[in-house]
C-alpha positions in Angstrom: 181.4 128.2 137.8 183.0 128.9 141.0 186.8 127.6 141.7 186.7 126.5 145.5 188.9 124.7 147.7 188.6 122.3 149.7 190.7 120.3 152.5 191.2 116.5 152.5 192.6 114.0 154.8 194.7 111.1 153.1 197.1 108.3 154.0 198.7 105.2 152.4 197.3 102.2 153.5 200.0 99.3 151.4 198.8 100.3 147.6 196.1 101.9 148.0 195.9 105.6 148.6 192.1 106.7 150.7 191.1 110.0 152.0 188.1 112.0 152.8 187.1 116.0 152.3 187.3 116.9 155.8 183.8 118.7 155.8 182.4 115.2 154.9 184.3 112.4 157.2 182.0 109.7 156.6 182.5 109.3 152.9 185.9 107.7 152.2 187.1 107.1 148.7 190.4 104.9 147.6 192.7 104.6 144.5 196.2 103.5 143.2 197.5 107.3 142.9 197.2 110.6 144.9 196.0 112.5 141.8 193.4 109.4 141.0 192.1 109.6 144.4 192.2 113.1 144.3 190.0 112.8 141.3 187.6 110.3 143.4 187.2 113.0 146.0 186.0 116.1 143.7 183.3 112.9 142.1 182.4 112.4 146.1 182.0 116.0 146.6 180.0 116.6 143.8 177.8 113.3 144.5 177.6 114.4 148.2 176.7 118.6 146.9 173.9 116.7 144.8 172.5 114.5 147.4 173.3 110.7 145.7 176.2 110.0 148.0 174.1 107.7 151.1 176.0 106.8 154.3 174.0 104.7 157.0 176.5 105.8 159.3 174.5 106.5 162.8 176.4 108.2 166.2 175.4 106.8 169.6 177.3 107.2 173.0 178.9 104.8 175.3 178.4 104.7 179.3 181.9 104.5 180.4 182.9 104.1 183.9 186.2 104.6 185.4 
């Protein structure tokens, strides 16, 4: 097994702790501690790696005129 690391955005949101891998900003994950939601991040990664993590998350652009 190969040890690799990975970079993570996280915040505070009032109890609850959420982040996201940074190579993966679609999948968000939340929990009561840093270290339980750094826990819920490797599970994301490794459902993400294996294919079972689905977003329906689609990108479309906006006409904006100034």
């Amino acid at each position: 097994m190969i040890k690799q690391r990975k970079r993570y955005i996280y915040w505070q949101d009032e109890n609850l702790w959420l982040g996201y891998l940074e190579d993966y900003p679609d999948y968000w994950t939340q929990a009561e501690t840093q270290q339980e939601l750094q826990a819920n991040l490797i599970d994301l990664y490794n459902e993400v790696k294996h294919e079972t993590a689905k977003s329906d998350r689609k990108v479309a652009e906006l006409e904006i005129y100034n």
